[in-house]
GUZA-266445 format. One record per residue (C-alpha): residue number from 1; z negated, y, x negated; residue in one letter. Coordinates in steps of 0.2 Angstrom, whole numbers, padded with zeros to 4 digits, always signed. Example, Ala and Ser with C-alpha at 12.3 -4.5 7.8 and 13.67 -1.06 7.14 Angstrom:
BEGIN
  pos     up  north   east  code
    1  -0039  -0022  -0062     a
    2  -0036  -0005  -0068     s
***
This chain:
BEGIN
  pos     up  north   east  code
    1  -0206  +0375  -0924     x
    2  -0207  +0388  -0939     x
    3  -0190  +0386  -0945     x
    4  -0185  +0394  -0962     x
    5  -0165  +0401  -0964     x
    6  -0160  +0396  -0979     x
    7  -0144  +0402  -0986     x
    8  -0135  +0415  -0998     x
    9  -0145  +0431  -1002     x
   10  -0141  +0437  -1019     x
   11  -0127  +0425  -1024     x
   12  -0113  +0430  -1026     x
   13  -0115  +0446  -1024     x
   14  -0117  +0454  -1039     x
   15  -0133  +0463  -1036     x
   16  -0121  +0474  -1024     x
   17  -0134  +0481  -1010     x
   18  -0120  +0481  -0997     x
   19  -0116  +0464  -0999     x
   20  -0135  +0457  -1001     x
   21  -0136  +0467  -0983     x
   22  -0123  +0459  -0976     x
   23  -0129  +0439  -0983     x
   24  -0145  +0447  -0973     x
   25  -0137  +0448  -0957     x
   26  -0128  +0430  -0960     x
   27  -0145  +0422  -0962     x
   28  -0151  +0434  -0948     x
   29  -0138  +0428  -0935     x
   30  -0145  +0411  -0929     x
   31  -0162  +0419  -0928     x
   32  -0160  +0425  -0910     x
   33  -0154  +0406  -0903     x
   34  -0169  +0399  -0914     x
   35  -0183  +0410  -0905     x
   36  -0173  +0407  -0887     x
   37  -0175  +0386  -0891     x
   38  -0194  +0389  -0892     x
   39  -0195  +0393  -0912     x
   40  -0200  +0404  -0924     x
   41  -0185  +0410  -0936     x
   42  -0191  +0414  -0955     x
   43  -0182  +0422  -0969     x
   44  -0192  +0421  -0985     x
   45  -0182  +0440  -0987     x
   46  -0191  +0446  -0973     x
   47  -0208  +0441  -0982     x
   48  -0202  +0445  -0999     x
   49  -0192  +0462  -0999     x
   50  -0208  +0471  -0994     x
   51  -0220  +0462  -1007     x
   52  -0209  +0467  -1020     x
   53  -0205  +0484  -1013     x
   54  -0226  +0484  -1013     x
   55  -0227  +0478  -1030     x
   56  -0217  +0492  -1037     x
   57  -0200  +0484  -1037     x
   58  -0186  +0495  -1043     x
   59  -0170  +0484  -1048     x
   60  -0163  +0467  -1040     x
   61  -0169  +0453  -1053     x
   62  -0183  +0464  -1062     x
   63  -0198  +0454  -1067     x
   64  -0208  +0457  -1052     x
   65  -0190  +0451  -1041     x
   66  -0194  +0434  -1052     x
   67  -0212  +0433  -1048     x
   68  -0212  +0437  -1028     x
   69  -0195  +0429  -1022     x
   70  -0194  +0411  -1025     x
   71  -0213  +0410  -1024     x
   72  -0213  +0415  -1007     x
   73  -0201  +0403  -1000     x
   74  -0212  +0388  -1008     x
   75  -0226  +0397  -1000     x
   76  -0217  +0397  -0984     x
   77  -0212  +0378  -0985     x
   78  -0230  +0373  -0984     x
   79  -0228  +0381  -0966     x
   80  -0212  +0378  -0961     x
   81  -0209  +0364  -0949     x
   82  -0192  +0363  -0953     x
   83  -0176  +0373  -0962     x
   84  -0159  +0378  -0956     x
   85  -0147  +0377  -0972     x
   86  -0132  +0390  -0971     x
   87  -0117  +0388  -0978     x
   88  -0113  +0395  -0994     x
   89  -0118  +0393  -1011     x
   90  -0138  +0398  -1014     x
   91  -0148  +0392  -1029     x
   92  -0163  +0396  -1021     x
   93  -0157  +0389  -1005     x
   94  -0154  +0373  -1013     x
   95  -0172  +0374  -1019     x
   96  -0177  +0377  -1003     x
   97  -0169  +0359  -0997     x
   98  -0177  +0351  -1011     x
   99  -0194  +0355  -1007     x
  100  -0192  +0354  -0991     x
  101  -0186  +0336  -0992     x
  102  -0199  +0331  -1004     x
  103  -0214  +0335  -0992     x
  104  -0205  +0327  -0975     x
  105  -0198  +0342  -0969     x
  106  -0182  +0340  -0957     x
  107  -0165  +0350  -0965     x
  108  -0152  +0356  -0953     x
  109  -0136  +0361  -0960     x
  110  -0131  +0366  -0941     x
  111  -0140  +0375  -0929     x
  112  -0132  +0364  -0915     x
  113  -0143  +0349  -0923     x
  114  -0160  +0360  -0923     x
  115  -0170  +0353  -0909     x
  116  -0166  +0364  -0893     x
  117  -0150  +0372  -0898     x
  118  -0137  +0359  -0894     x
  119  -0125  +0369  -0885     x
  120  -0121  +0363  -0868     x
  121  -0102  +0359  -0860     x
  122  -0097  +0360  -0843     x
  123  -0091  +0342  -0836     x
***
């Protein structure tokens, strides 16, 4: 499945570059366990950060950040076969659930539930 990492990116954070990176690297983190259950990880970030850097993009929230960001993850639900929903609080994550679960798109709120993931014990 294409599975979109939802989660903090900007909240929260004060528009501090540092701490956008780091929620980066949080949503970042289940996207190697993803790929080895047979998915595709996505992160509208991935998609958007370079549209808007394109765009001409020059400060966090600007007009163009408004036009690109949230866009882009509606875009993406219309290909996404499902989301994994990190902790934390995320407006646009919420909206991302929302969508998703108004077209029939599975939510996970924990990777261990996302179809090949389970992690396995030893009897």
């Amino acid at each position: 499945m294409l599975i979109l990492i939802a989660g903090p990116y900007r909240s929260g954070t004060g528009d501090d570059p540092e701490k956008m990176a780091a929620n980066l690297k949080r949503l970042e983190a289940p996207s190697h366990a993803l790929f080895e259950a047979g998915h595709v990880p996505m992160i509208g970030e991935w998609v958007a950060l370079p549209i808007w850097h394109a765009a001409g993009g020059r400060a966090v929230g600007d007009d163009l950040y408004e036009q690109i960001f949230h866009p882009v993850a509606g875009r993406l639900l219309q290909l996404c076969e499902a989301v994994l929903r990190l902790p934390g609080d995320s407006k646009g994550a919420d909206n991302d659930v929302r969508i998703a679960r108004e077209r029939g798109i599975p939510v996970y709120f924990r990777l261990e539930d996302v179809p090949g993931c389970a992690v396995t014990t030893m009897a």
